[in-house]
C-alpha positions in Angstrom: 27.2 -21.7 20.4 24.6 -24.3 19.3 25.9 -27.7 20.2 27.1 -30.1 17.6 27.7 -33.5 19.2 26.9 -36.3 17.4 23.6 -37.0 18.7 22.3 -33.6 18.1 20.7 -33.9 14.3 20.6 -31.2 11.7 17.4 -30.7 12.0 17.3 -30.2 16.5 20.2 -27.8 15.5 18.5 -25.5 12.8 15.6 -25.9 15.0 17.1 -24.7 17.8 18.9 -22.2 16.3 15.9 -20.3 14.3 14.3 -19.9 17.8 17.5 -18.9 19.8 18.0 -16.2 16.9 14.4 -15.0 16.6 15.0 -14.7 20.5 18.2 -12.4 20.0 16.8 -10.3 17.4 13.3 -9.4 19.3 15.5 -7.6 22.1 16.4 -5.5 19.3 14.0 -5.3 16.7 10.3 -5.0 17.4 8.1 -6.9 15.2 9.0 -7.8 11.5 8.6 -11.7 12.5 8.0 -12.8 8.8 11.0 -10.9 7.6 13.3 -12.2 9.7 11.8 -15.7 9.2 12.3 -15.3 5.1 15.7 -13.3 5.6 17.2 -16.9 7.1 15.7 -19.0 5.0 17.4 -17.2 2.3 20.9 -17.6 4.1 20.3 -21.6 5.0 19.5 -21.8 1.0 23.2 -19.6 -0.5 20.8 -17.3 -1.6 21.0 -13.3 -1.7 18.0 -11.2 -0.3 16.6 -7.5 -2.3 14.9 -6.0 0.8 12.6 -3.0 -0.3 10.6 -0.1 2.4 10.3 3.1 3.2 13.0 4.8 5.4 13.0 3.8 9.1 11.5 0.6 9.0 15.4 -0.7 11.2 16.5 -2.6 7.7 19.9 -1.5 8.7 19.7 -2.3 11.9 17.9 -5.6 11.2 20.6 -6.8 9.2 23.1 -5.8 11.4 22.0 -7.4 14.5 21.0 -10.8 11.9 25.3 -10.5 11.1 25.5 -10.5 15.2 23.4 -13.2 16.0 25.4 -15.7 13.7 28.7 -14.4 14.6 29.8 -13.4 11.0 31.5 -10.4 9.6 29.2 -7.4 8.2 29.9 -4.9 6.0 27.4 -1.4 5.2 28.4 -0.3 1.3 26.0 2.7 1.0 25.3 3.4 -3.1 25.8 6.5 -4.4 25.4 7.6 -8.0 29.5 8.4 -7.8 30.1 5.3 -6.4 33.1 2.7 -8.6 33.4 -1.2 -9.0 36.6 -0.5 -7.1 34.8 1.2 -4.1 33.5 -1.9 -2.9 35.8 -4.7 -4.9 38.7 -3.7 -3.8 41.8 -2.6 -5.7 45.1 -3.4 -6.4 48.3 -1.1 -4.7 51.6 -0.4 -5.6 53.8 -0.5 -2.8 57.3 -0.2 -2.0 60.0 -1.9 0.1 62.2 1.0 1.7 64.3 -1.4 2.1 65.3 -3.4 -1.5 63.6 -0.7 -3.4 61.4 -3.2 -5.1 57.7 -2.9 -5.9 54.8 -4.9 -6.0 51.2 -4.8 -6.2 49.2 -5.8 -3.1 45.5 -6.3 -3.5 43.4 -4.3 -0.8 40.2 -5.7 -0.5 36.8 -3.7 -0.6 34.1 -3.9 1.9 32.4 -6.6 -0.4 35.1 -9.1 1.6 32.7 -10.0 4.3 30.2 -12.7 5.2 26.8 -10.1 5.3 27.3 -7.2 2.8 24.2 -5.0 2.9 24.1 -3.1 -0.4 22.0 0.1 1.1 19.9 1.5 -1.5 21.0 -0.4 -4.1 19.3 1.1 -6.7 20.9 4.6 -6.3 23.8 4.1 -7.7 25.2 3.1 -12.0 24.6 0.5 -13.7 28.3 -0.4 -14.0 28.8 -0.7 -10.4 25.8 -2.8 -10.0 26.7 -4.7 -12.7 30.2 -5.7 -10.1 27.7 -7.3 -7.6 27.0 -10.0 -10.3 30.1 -11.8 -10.3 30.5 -11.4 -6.5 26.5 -13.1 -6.2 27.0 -15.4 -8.6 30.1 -16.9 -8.1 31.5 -15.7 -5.1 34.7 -14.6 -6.1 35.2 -10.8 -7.8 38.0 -10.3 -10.7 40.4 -7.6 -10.6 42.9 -7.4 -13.3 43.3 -11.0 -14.2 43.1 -11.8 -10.8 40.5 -13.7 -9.4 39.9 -13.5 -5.2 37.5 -16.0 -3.2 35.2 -14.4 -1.4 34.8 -15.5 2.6 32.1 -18.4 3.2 29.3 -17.8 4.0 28.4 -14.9 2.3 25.7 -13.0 2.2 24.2 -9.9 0.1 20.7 -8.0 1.3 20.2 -5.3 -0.8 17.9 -2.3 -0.4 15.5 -0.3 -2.1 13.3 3.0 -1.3 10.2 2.2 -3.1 8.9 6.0 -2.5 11.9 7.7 -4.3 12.4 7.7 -7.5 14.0 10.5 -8.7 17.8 10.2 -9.7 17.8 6.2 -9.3 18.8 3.3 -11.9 16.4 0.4 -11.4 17.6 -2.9 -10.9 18.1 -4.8 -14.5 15.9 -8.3 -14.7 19.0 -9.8 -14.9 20.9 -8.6 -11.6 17.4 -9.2 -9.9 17.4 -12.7 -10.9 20.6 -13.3 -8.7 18.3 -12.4 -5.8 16.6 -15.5 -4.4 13.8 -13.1 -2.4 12.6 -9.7 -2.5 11.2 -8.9 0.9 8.9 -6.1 1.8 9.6 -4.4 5.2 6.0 -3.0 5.9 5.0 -0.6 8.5 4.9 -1.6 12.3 1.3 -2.3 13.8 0.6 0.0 16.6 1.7 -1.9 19.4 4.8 -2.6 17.6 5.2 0.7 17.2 4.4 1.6 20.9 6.8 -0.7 21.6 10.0 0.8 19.6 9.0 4.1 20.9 9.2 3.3 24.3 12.3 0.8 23.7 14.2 3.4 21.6 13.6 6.7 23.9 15.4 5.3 27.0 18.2 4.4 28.6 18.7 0.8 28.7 19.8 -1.2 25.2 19.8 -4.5 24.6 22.2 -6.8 22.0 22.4 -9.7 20.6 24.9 -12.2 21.2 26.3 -15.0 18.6 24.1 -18.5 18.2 26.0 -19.2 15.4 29.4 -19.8 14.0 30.6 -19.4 10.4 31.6 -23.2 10.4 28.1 -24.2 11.9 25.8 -22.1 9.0 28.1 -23.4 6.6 27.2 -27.1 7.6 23.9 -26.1 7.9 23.2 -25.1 4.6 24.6 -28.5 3.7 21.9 -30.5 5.5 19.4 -28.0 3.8 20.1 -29.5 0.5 20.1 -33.0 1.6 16.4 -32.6 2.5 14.3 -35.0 0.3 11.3 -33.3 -2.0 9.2 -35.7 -3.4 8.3 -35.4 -7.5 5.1 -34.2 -7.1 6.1 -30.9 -5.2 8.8 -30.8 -7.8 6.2 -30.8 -10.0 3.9 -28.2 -8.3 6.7 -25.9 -8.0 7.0 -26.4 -11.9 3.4 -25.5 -12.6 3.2 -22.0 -10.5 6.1 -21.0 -12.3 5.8 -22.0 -15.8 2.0 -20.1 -15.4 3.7 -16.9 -15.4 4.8 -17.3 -18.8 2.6 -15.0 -20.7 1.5 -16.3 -23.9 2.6 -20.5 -23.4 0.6 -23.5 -23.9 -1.7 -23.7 -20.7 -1.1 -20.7 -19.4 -4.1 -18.8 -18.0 -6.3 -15.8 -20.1 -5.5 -13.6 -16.6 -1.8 -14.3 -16.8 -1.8 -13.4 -20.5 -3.7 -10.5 -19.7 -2.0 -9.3 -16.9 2.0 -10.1 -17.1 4.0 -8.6 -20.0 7.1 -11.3 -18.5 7.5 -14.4 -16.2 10.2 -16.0 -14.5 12.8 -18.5 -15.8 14.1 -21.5 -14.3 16.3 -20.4 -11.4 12.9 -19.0 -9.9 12.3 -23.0 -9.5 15.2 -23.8 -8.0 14.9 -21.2 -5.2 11.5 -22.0 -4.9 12.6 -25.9 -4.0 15.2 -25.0 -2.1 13.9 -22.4 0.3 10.9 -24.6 0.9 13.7 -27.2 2.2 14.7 -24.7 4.3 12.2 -23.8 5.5 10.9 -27.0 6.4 14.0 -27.6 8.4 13.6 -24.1 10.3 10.1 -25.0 11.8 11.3 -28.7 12.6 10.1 -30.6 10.0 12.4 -33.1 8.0 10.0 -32.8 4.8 8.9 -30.3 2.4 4.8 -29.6 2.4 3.0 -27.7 -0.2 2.7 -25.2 2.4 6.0 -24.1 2.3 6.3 -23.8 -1.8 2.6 -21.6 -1.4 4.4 -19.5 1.6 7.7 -18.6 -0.6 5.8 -18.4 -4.0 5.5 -14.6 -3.3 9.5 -13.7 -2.3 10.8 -16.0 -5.2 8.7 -14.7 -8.0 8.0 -11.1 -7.2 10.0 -9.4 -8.9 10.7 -12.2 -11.7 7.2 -11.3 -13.1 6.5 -7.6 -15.1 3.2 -6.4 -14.4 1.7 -4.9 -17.8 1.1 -1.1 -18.1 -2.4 -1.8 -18.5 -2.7 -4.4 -15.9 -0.8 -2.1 -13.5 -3.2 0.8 -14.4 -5.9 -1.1 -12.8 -4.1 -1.6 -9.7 -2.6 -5.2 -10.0 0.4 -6.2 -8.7 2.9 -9.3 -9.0 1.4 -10.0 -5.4 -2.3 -10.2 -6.3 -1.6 -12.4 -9.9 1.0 -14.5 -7.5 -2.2 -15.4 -5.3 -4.2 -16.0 -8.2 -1.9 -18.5 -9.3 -1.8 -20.6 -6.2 -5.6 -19.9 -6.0 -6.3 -21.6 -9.1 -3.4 -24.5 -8.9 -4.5 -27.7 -7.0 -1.9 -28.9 -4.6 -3.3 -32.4 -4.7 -1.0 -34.7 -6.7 -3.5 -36.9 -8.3 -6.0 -33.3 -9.3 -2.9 -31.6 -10.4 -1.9 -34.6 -12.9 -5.5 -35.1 -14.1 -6.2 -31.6 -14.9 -6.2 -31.4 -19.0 -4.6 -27.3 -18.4 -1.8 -28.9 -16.4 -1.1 -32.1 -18.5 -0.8 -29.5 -21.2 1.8 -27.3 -19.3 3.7 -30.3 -18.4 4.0 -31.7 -21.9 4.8 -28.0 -22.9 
């Protein structure tokens, strides 16, 4: 475990422990560096994580070995299109004492009861029992009956998606996106990395990871995340990429207009400022850079913006409008307030 002494600060500790866990995962997973990296900035921030690839990229195993590293509970709830709320909520019992005779009703908790739940191919399965993640994401508790249960801290939902298959599958609603505070994309290996898997996964020995990290420490952890300090202007800068992805506002640019049919709402913000404390804190720094708010602009707004049909036609993508954004946004406090676009977005 990572120590915890008093002279060890938060910031040696997440340190510390974002190396010691890149270190576990790479004797099991080959490559995928910048997915791992965004996948634990998402947990240091309470935030939930829609991972999206083709099949056999390791997601499952990724996650898996992630739920290892920290030492928490994991839980696999594959979607089906005849999967219920109840399958993964839980439900309540009737049982009977054989010896009074009495019954009662004993809640039996689903396999949502655990610190990393990955949702496997999310998208496969109704709308009402995706609809019974929101709560559960949300609020961290699920209601059954009139009965409300806690869910176990921390906890943690990665959801996945097969962007290839679309037949027989209910797309995520905006609004159950929203909850998500990244979509990832799990890309293809290069071809040493996949050199490497092939010749890792075809023999005999395996390697696994061992625990860096208790419950009680990533708990603590995500504590010290959100005391990190973020000065106005970043604030601010995180304001203006945002608030340009609102087709059709006050200062918004003729590409956005032209190009995005939807932007994203204030919680996009908020994720943005705190991942960027995260992952400040992950590389060792105690402050927040524009860096870091340009490095998680694509996972926190992805798939808050809607592409139009004519703009996705052409071949654009949230991705490429995203980078246009930053492109065209100076990071420079005092050129950022004395741009006449910006002072109008900010008076908006």
């Amino acid at each position: 475990m990572i120590p915890t002494g008093p002279a060890t600060s938060a910031l040696e500790k997440l340190h510390q422990a974002r190396n010691r866990i890149l270190e576990q995962l790479s004797r099991v997973i080959v490559g995928q560096h910048q997915v791992v990296e965004e996948l634990l900035i998402c947990l240091f921030s309470r935030g939930h994580c829609l991972l999206e690839g083709v099949p056999g990229l390791a997601k499952t195993l990724m996650v898996s070995t992630l739920a290892k590293s920290l030492d928490l509970s994991f839980s696999r709830i594959q979607f089906t299109p005849d999967l219920m709320p109840a399958d993964i909520l839980g439900t309540d019992v009737l049982e009977e004492d054989r010896a009074t005779g009495n019954r009662q009703l004993r809640f039996l908790e689903g396999p949502l009861f655990a610190n990393i739940v990955l949702a496997d191919e999310i998208n496969r399965t109704p709308p009402k029992t995706q609809a019974a993640l929101l709560e559960a994401m949300q609020e961290r508790q699920v209601s059954v009956g009139r009965i409300r249960h806690r869910l176990v801290d921390p906890f943690f939902v990665l959801a996945t998606q097969n962007p290839i298959e679309q037949e027989g599958t209910y797309p995520l609603p905006e609004a159950q996106q929203d909850r998500f505070m990244f979509k990832v994309f799990v890309r293809y290996p290069t071809f040493d990395e996949e050199f490497e898997i092939a010749r890792r996964t075809t023999g005999v020995a395996t390697d696994d990871a061992e625990p860096i990290l208790a419950a009680s420490d990533i708990i603590a952890l995500q504590k010290s995340v959100r005391e990190v300090p973020v000065s106005d202007h970043l604030i601010r800068y995180c304001l203006a990429l945002v608030r340009q992805t609102r087709a059709g506002e006050r200062g918004v640019p003729d590409f956005v207009s032209d190009q995005l049919s939807w932007g994203a709402g204030p919680r996009a913000v908020q994720f943005l400022v705190v991942g960027s404390k995260a992952r400040a804190l992950l590389q060792g720094r105690s402050h927040v850079t524009a860096e870091d708010i340009q490095a998680l602009a694509a996972p926190v707004l992805r798939h808050r913006i809607v592409v139009g049909f004519a703009a996705e036609s052409e071949g654009v993508t949230p991705d490429t409008v995203i980078k246009r954004i930053i492109d065209t946004t100076p990071s420079q406090e005092d050129e950022l307030t004395r741009d006449a676009r910006f002072q109008t977005i900010f008076a908006s």
